[in-house]
C-alpha positions in Angstrom: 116.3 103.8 116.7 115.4 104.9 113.0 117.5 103.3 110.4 117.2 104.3 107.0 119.3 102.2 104.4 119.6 103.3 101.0 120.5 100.7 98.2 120.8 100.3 94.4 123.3 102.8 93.4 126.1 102.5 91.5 128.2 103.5 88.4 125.9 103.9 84.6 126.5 105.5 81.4 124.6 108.5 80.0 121.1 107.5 79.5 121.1 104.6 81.4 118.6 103.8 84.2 119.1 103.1 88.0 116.6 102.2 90.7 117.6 103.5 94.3 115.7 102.1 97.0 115.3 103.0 101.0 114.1 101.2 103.7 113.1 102.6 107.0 113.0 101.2 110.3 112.5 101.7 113.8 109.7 103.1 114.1 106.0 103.6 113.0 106.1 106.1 109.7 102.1 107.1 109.7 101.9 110.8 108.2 105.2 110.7 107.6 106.7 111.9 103.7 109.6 110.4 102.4 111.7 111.4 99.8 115.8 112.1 98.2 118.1 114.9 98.0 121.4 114.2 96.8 125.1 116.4 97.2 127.6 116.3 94.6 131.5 117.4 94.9 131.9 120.9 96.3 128.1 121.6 96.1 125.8 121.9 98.9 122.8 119.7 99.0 119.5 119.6 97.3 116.3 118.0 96.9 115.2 115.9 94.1 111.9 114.3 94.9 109.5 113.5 97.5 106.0 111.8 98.0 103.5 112.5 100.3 102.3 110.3 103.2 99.7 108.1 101.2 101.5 108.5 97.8 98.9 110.6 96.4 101.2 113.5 95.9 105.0 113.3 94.3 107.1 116.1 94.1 110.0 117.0 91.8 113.1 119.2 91.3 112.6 120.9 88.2 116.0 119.4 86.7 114.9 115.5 87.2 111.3 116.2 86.0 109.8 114.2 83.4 113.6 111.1 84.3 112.9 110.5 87.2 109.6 109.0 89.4 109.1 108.2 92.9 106.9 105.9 94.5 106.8 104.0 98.3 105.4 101.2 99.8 103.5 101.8 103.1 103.4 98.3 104.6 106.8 97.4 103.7 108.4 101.1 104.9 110.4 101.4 101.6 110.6 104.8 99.0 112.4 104.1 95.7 113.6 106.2 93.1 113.5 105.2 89.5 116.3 107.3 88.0 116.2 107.2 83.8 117.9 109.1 81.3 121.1 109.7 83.1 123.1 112.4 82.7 126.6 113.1 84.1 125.6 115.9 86.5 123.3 113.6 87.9 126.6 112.5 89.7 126.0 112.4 93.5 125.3 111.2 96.5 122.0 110.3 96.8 120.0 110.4 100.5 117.1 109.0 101.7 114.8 111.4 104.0 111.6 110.9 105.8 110.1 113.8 107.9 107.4 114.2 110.2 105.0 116.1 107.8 102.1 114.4 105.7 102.9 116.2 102.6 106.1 116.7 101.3 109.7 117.4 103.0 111.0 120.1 104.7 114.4 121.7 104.2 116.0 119.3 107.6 113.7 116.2 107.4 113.9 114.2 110.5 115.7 111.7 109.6 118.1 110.8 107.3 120.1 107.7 105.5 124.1 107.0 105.1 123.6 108.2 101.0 124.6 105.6 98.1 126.6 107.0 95.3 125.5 107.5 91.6 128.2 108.2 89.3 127.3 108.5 85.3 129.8 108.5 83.2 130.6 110.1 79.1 
């Protein structure tokens, strides 16, 4: 069974930093992407960032580009999520997602964490 477990989030002021990490089990994640998407109140979800199967290609929603930076670590079946300059609509839930794809995630990845909450606060 595929676990995915999200860590590191929590409550920050504007412009601090956070570091959310994932780690994924239960399988064998060769070719597989990894990435986050992340749902605030009354808003449906979206992606924020994902990275290819050997890390060689990251990919970013336009409104975290240049904050935040994603990286994984094959052997040890992790994806993190260095988060800085946070900004109050950065407020959300943030999920972990790996899909069945080499290069980037599709709309419904296969699988998907239990979310961690970021909450920045004025």
């Amino acid at each position: 069974q595929v676990q995915l477990v999200e860590s590191g989030g929590g409550l920050v002021q504007v412009g601090g930093s956070l570091r959310l990490s994932c780690a994924a089990s239960g399988r064998t994640f060769d070719s597989y992407s990894m990435g986050w998407f992340r749902q605030a109140p009354g808003k449906e979800r979206e992606f924020v960032a994902a990275i290819s199967w050997l890390g060689g290609r990251t990919y970013y929603a336009d409104f975290v580009k240049g904050r935040f930076t994603i990286s994984r670590d094959n052997a040890k079946n992790t994806v993190s999520l260095q988060m800085n300059s946070l900004k109050p609509e950065d407020t959300a839930v943030y999920y972990c997602a790996v899909d069945g794809v080499p290069d980037g995630l599709g709309p419904d990845p296969d699988y998907w964490g239990q979310g961690t909450q970021v909450t920045v606060s004025s």
